[in-house]
N, C-alpha and C positions, 0 to 999 in steps of 0.2 A: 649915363645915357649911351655912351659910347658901346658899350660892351653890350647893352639888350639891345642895341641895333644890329652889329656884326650878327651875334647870335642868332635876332629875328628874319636874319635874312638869310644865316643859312638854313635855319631850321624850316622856315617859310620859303624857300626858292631853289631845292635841291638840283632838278632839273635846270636849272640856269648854268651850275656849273660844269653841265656835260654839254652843252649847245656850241657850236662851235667860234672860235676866238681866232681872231688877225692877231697878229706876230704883234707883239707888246713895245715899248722900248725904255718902262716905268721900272727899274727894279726895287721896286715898292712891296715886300712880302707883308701878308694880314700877322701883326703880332696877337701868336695865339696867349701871350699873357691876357690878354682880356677877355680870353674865352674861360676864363678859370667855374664860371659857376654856371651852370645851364639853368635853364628855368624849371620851376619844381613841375614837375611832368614824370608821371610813373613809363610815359611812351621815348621818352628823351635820353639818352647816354650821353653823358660825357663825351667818352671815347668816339662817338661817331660825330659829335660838336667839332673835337679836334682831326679827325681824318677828313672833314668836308672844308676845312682852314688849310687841313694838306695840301687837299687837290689842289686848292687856287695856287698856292706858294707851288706848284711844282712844275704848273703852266706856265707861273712867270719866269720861272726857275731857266727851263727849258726854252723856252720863247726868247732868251738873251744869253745864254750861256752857252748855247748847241745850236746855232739857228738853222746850220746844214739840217741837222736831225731831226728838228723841228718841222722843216718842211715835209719830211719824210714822215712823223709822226707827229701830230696834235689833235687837237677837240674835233678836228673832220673827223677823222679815220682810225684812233684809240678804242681800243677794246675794253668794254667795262666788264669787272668785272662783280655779279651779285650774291647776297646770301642767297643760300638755300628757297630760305620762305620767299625770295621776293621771286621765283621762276614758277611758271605759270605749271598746270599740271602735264600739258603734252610736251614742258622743256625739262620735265623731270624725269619723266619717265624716257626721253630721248636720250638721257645723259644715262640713265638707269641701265638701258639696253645698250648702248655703247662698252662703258665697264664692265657687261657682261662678255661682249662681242671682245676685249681682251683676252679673257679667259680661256676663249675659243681657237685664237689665231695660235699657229705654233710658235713656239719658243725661238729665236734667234742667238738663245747664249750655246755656245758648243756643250755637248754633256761631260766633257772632263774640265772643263769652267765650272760646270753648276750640274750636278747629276741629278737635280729632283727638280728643276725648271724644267714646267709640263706645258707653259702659255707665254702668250708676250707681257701678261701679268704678271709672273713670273721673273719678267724677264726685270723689270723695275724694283722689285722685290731684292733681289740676286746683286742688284746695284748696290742698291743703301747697306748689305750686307757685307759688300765685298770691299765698300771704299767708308766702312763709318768708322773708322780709327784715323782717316785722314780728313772726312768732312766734320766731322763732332769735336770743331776745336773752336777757339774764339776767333778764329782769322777770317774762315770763310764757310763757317756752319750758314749763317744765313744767306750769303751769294748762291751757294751750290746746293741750297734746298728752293730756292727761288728758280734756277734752272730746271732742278727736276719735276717742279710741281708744273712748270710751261712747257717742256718736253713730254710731259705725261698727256696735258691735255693737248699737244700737238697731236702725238701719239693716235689719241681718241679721235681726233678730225682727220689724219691721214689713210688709217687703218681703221676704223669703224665709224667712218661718214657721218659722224659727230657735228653738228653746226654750229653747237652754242658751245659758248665755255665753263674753264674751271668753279665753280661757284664754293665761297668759304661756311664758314660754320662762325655767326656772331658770339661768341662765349660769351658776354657781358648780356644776350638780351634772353637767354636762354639756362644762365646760373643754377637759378633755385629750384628749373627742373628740366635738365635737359632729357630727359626719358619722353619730355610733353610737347620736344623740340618736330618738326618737319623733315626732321632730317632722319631722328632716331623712334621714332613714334611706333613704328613696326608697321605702317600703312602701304599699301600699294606706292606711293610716291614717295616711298624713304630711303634710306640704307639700312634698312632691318633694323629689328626693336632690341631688346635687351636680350640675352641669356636665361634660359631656364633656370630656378631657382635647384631645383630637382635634382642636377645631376653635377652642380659643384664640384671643388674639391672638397668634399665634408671634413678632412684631417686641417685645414685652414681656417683658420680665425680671422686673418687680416692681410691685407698688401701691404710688404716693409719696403718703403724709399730709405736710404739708396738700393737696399737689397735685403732680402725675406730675415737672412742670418742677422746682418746686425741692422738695424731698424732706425731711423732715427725721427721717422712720422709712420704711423701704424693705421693706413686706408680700414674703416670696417667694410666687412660686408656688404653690398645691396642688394635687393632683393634676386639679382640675378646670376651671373660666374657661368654656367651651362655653355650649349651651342646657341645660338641664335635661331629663332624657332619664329618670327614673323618678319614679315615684308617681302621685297623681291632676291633679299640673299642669307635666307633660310638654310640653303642649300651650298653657300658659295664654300669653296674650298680650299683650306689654307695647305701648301706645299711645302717651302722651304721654316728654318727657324725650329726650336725655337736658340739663342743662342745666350741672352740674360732674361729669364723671365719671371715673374713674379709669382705663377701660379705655380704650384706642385706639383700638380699632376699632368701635368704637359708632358706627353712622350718623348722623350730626348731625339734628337736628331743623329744620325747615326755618322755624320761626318763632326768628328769634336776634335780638329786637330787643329791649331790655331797657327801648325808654323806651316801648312801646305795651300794656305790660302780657301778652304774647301768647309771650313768650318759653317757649320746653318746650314750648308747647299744640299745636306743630302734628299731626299724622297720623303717626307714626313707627312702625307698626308691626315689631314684632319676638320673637325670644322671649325666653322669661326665661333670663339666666344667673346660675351661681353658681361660686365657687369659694371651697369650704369650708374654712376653716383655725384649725386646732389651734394655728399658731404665734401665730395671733394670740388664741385665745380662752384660753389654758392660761397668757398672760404678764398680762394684763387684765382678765379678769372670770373669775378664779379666786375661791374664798372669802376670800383674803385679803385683795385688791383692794377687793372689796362690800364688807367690814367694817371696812378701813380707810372706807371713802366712809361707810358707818353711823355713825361714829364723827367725825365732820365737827362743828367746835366750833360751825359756826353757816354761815348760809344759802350765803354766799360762799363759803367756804371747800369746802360741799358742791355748788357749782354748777362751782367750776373745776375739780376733783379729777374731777367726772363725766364734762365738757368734754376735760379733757388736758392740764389745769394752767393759772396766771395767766397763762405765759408759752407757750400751746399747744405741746405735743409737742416740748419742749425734754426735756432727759436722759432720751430715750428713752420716755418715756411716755405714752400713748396715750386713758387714759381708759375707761371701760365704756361712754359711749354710743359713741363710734367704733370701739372694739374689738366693738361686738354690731352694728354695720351691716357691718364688713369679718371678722365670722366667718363671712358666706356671701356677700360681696365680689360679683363680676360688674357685672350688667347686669339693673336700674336699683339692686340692691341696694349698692351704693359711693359712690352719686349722694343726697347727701342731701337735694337738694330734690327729687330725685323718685324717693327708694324706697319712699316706700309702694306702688309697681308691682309690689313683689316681696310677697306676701300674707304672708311670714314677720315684715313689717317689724309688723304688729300684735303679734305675740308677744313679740317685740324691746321694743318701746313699753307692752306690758303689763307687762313687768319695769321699764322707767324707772319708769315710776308706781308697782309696789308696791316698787321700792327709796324713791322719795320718800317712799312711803305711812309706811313703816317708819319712815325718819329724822325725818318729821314727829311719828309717834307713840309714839317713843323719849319725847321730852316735848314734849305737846303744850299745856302750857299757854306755849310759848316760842315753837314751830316752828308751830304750824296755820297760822297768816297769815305768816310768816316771808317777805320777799319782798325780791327784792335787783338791783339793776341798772335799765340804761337801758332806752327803750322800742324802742331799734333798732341792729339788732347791726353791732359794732366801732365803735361810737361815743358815746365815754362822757361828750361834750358834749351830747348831748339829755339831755331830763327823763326824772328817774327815772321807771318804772313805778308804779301804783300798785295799791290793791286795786280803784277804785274803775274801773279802766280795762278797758273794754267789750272782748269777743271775739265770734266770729260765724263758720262754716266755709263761706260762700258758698252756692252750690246743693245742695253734698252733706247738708247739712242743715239746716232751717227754727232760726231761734231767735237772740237774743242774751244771752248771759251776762257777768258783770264777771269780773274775777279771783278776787275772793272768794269769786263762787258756785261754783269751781271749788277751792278752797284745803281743804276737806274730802270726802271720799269718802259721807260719811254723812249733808250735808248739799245746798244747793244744788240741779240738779237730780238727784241721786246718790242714791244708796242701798246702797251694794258696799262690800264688805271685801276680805281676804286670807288665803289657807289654803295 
């Protein structure tokens, strides 16, 4: 009885838990053990069962833990934030025209920092490029991609008059065909559709995780690989990269020099491709996938599960964040140091964060600072990361923060939740 009541009343009273709430003083968190089975409903995830158990636990959380910062931020004045599908058509194509208005504004990286950043798109681009051998570690990959993804959409509202926010991409409701997704559909209100089939690499058979040479899951083809040929970024324009990329025929960049710091940055103009695939989003970041990764007994455990295991993509398994980079594959979107070239990659990176968001506030008087690994990736003889260890996105935007101020969404420089 207990558990279809919790349930029936998140599932039935979503809006309840965004209305606003007086300062608590019960530290009483909902145990989501007894959210373990949702009701059979083809319209119901799991995953979103356990994030709407989050939010409550992170209000109490917050409401007795931080009461300074609570004032400053709670249910009045929190930013929510939504999928794709749930923004109305004049908030998509608001957001649409924003990212383009990126595109447009000049570059703020000096050109002997980055010699092919041509935008302030660019300029975010040029970031993830220039600092991913120090964020793509277990310390503080998810704090300083949770920074970049609320400096991006800062970015969007200071610089192109942007009102609404960052919106994610639900992978679990959108699995068995994301190509049928709002996001990717190739409609006036998308991020552009799939890749031409047409003009592939035809010398390619398949995408090799870790890497094309030696393989150890072998993506097939979908019906796409090409430029992006419908929606409103048909046309958009990849610059920097590529610097690991899974396609062939990707023109090399002509900065490849890995000890001058310049490596990706050169001028590489090209278009965006994609090639969207069901085989890999329906096996990876289904509901079950999330909910086992929700269910992660502690920080490790949910950093390599997310990753593709302790021992990477060994029995076949791939993980949610390389299964939601290679569910629209291509060019720069396969390239993990440089797909945020592909605008999809925000929405992508919008769900890393609120699947962490979730798992942190499952329980968070255990998980809020929950931090684990070294300070630099595949090498687990450096020092651990800490909280106390400083982040910063170069030109793309002003500011430095620790880990900590990044390890809560409600606190820090933050203020957003999750709906």
């Amino acid at each position: 009885m207990r558990t279809a009541a919790v349930v029936g009343a998140i599932l039935l009273a979503p809006a309840a838990f965004a209305a606003p709430q007086t300062l608590t003083t019960s530290e009483e968190y909902l145990d989501y053990s007894v959210l373990d089975t949702a009701p059979a409903s083809s319209n119901v995830l799991q995953a979103d069962v356990l994030a709407s158990a989050a939010a409550i636990n992170q209000q109490i959380y917050q409401s007795i833990n931080n009461p300074t910062q609570w004032r400053k931020c709670n249910r009045n004045n929190a930013i929510y934030r939504r999928e794709w599908a749930a923004f109305s058509t004049s908030e998509k194509k608001d957001y649409i025209t924003a990212v383009q208005c990126m595109s447009k504004l000049p570059s703020k990286t000096p050109k002997e920092k980055c010699p092919g950043c041509q935008n302030r798109y660019d300029d975010f681009v040029a970031t993830h490029i220039n600092q991913t051998f120090s964020i793509h570690n277990t310390g503080n990959f998810l704090a300083w991609h949770r920074y970049f993804t609320w400096a991006y959409e800062q970015t969007l509202r200071k610089e192109c008059n942007y009102k609404g926010y960052q919106p994610y991409y639900n992978w679990p409701r959108w699995a068995r065909n994301p190509a049928g997704s709002p996001a990717l559909d190739g409609s006036a209100t998308s991020m552009g559709g799939n890749g031409l089939g047409g003009d592939r690499c035809t010398n390619q058979t398949f995408y090799g995780i870790p890497t094309q040479a030696q393989p150890l899951i072998e993506i097939p083809h979908g019906t796409g690989g090409g430029c992006v040929d419908s929606g409103p970024f048909k046309d958009w324009k990849v610059n920097l990269g590529p610097v690991f990329t899974d396609v062939t025929c990707t023109p090399a960049n002509p900065e490849t020099n890995f000890t001058n710091g310049l490596i990706g940055l050169g001028k590489n103009t090209r278009c965006l491709r994609r090639d969207i695939s069901s085989w890999t989003s329906s096996q990876w970041t289904n509901d079950q996938q999330v909910t086992k990764l929700l269910k992660s007994k502690d920080m490790k455990t949910f950093w390599y599960d997310m990753q593709g295991g302790e021992n990477p993509f060994s029995n076949n398994f791939m993980g949610v964040h390389t299964a939601g980079h290679f569910t629209t594959g291509g060019d720069p979107g396969s390239d993990f140091v440089a797909s945020p070239g592909d605008p999809w990659f925000f929405f992508h990176h919008g769900q890393i964060d609120r699947v962490w968001w979730t798992w942190q506030n499952l329980d968070p008087k255990n998980r809020i600072n929950a931090i684990y690994g070294t300070v630099f990736l595949a090498d687990p003889t450096a020092a651990n990361a800490t909280l106390n260890d400083s982040m910063n996105l170069g030109y793309a935007y002003p500011g430095t923060v620790t880990i900590k101020d990044a390890m809560s969404t409600l606190a820090g420089p933050f203020c957003y939740a999750y709906i």
